[in-house]
FIZA-338644 format. One record per residue (C-alpha): x, y, z; residue in three letters. Coordinates in steps of 0.25 Angstrom, whole numbers. Layout:
BEGIN
<rec><east>X</east><north>Y</north><up>Z</up><rest>ALA</rest></rec>
...
***
This chain:
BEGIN
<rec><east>-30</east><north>-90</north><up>0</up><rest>UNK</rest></rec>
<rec><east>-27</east><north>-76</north><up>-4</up><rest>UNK</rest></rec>
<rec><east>-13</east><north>-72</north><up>-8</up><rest>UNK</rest></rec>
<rec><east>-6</east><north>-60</north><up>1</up><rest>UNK</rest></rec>
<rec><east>7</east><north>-51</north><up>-4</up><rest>UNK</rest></rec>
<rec><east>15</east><north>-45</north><up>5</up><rest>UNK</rest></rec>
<rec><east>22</east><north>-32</north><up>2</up><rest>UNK</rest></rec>
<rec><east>33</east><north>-30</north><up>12</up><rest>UNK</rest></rec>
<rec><east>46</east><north>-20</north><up>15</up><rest>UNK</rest></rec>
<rec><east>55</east><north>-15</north><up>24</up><rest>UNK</rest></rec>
<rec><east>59</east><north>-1</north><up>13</up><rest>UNK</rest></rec>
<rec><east>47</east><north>9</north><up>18</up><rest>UNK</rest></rec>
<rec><east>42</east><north>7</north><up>6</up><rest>UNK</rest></rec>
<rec><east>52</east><north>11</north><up>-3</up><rest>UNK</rest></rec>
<rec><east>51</east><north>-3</north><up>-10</up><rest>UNK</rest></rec>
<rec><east>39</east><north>1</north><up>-16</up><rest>UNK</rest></rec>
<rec><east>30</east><north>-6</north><up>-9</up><rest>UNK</rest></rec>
<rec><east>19</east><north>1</north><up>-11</up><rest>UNK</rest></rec>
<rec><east>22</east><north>0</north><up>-27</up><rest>UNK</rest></rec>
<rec><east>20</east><north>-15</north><up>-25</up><rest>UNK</rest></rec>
<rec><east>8</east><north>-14</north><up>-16</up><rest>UNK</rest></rec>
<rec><east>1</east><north>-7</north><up>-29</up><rest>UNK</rest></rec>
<rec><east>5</east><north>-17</north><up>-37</up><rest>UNK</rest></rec>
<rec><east>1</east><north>-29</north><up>-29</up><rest>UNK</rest></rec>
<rec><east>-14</east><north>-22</north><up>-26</up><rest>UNK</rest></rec>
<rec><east>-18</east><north>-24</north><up>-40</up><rest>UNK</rest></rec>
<rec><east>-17</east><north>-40</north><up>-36</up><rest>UNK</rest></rec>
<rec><east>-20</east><north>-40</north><up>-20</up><rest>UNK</rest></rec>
<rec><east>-34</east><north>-36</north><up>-16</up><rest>UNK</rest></rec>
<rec><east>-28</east><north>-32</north><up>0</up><rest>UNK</rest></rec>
<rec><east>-17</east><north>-23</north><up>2</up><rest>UNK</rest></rec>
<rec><east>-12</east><north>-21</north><up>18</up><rest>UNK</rest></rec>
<rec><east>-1</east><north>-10</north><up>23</up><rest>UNK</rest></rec>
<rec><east>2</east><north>-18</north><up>36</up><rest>UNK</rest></rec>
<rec><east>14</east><north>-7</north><up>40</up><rest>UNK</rest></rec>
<rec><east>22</east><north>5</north><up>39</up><rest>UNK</rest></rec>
<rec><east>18</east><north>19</north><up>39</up><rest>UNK</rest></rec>
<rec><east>13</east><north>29</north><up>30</up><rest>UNK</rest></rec>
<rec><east>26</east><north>30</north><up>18</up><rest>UNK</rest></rec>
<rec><east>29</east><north>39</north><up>9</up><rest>UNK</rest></rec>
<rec><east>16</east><north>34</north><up>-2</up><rest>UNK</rest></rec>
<rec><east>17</east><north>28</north><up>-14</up><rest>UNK</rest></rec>
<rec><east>7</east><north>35</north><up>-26</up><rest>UNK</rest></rec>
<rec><east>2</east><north>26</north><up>-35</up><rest>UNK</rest></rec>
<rec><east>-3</east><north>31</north><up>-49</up><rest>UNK</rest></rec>
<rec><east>-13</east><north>23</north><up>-54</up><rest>UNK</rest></rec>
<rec><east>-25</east><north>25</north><up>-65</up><rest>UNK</rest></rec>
<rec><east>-22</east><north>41</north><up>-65</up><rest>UNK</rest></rec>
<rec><east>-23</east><north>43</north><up>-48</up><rest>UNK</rest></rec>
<rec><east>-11</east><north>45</north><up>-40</up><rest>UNK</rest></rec>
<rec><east>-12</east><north>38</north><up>-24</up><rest>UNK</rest></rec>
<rec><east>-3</east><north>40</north><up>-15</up><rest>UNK</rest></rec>
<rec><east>-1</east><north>31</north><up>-2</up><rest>UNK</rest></rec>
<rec><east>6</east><north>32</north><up>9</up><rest>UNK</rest></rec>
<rec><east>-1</east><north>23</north><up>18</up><rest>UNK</rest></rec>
<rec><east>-11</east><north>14</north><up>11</up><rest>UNK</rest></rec>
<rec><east>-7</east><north>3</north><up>2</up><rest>UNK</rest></rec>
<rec><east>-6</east><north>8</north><up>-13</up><rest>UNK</rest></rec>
<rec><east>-13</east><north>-3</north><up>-17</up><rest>UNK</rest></rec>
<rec><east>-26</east><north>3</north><up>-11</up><rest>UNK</rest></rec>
<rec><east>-28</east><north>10</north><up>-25</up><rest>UNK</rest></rec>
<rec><east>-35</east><north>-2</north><up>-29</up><rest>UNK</rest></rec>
<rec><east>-49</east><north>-3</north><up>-25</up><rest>UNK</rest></rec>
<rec><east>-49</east><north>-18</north><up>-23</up><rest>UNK</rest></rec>
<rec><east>-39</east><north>-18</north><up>-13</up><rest>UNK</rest></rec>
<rec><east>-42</east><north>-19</north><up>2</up><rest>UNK</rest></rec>
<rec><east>-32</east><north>-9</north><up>10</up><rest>UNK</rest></rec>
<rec><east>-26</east><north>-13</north><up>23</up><rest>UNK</rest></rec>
<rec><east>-18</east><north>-4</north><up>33</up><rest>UNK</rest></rec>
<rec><east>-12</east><north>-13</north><up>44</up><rest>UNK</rest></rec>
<rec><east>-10</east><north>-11</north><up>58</up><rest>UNK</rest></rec>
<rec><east>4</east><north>-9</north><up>56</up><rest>UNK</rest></rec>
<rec><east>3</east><north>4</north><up>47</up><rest>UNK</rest></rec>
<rec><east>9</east><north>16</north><up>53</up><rest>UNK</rest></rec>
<rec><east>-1</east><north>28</north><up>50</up><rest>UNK</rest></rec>
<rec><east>4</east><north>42</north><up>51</up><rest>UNK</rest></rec>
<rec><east>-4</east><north>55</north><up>50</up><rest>UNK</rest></rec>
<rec><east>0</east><north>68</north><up>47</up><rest>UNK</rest></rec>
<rec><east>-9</east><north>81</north><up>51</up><rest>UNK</rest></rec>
***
């Protein structure tokens, strides 16, 4: 049996979630972004690289995780 932690909040972000999704993808092999919309990003400095997200899970720096965007994400283009 596998071992699933869930992230939630109701703060559009501001509680840093996307802080502790990071944090957690060092232990957690899949990391899922089941809602919500494109936010205001969270750039992640690690090994000299800057990323900065806005959609996908920051976790997906690592190569060993799985990314997963649910049916409930809101994407929003701009031209």
């Amino acid at each position: 049996m596998s071992n699933i932690t869930v992230v939630l909040g109701a703060q559009w972000g501001d509680e840093g979630k996307g802080k502790l999704v990071d944090i957690l993808g060092e232990t957690h092999s899949v990391i899922v972004r089941s809602g919500g919309g494109a936010n205001a990003g969270h750039t992640i400095v690690r090994d000299g690289k800057k990323y900065i997200f806005s959609l996908l899970p920051s976790a997906m720096i690592d190569e060993k995780n799985i990314g997963v965007i649910g049916m409930g994400v809101l994407c929003i283009y701009h031209h």
